[in-house]
C-alpha positions in Angstrom: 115.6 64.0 -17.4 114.9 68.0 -16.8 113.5 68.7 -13.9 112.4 71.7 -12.4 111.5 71.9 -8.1 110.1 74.5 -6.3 110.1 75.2 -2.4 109.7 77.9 -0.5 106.2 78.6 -0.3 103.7 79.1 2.7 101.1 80.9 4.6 102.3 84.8 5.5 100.8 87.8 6.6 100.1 90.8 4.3 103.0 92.6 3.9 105.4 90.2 4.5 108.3 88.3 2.7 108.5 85.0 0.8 111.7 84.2 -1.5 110.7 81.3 -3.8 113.5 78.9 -5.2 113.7 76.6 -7.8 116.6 74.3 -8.6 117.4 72.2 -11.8 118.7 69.5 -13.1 119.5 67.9 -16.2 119.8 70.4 -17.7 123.2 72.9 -18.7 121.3 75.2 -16.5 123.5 77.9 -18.0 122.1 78.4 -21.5 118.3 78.1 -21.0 116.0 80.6 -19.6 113.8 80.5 -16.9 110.5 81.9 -15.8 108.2 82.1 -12.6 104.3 81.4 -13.7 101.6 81.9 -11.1 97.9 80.2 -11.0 94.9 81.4 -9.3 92.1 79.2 -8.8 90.5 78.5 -11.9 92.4 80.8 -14.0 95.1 80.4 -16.2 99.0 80.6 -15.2 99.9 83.8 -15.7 103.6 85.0 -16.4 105.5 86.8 -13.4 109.2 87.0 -14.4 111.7 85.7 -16.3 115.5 85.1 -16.2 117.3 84.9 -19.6 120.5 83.0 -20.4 122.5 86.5 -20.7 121.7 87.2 -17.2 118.8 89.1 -17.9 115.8 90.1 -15.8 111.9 90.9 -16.2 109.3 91.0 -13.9 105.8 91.8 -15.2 104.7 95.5 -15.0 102.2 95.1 -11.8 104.6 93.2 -9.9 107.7 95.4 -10.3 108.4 97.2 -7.2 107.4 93.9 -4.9 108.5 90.7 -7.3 112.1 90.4 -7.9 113.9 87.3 -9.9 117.5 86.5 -9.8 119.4 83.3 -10.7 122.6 81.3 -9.1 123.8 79.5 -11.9 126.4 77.7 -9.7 123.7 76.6 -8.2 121.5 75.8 -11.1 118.5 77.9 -9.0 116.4 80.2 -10.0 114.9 82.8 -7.4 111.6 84.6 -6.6 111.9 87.1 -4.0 108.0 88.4 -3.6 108.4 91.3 -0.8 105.0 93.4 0.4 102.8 90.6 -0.2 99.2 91.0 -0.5 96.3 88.6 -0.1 95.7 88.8 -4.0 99.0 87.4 -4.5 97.8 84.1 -3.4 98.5 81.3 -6.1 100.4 78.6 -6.7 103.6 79.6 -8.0 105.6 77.6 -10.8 108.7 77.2 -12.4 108.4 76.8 -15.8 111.4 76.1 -19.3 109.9 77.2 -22.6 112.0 75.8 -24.8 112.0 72.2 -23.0 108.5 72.7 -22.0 109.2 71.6 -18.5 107.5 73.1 -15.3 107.8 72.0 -11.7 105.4 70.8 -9.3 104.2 74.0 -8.1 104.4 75.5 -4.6 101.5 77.3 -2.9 101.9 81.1 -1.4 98.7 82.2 0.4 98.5 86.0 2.0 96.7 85.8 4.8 96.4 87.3 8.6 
């Protein structure tokens, strides 16, 4: 069974640091992508960044320069590292395979002083 866990979420002042992880399992972590998907109330989950396979790395266009994604595949983890953080960047934040459809349970980031 796939599955996909979050942690790292909380409450932080603006401008501050959060780095969002997600581990796998049962999966050959290796060969699948992986994406971070964010959720504001009542909207849709929205894309943030994406990990491929090869080791490549996206973050969408308004988050570049504050949203960075990496990925230990050792550790079968998958990274979010959100720096600057604003009150609008408060969500819950998921974890989420495309081709296995599989996302995690979500963990919450609120911006707040």
């Amino acid at each position: 069974q796939v599955q996909l866990v979050e942690s790292g979420g909380g409450l932080v002042q603006p401008g501050g640091s959060l780095r969002l992880s997600c581990a796998a399992s049962g999966l050959d972590f290796t060969w699948y992508s992986l994406s971070w998907y964010r959720q504001f109330p009542g909207k849709e989950r929205e894309l943030v960044a994406v990990a491929t396979s090869k080791g490549m790395t996206r973050v969408v266009d308004s988050l570049k320069g504050r949203f960075t994604i990496s990925r230990d595949d050792a550790k079968k983890t998958v990274y979010l590292q959100m720096n600057n953080l604003r009150p609008e960047d408060t969500a819950i934040y998921y974890c989420h395979q495309v081709a296995l459809n599989v996302w995690g349970q979500g963990t919450q980031v609120t911006v707040s002083s």
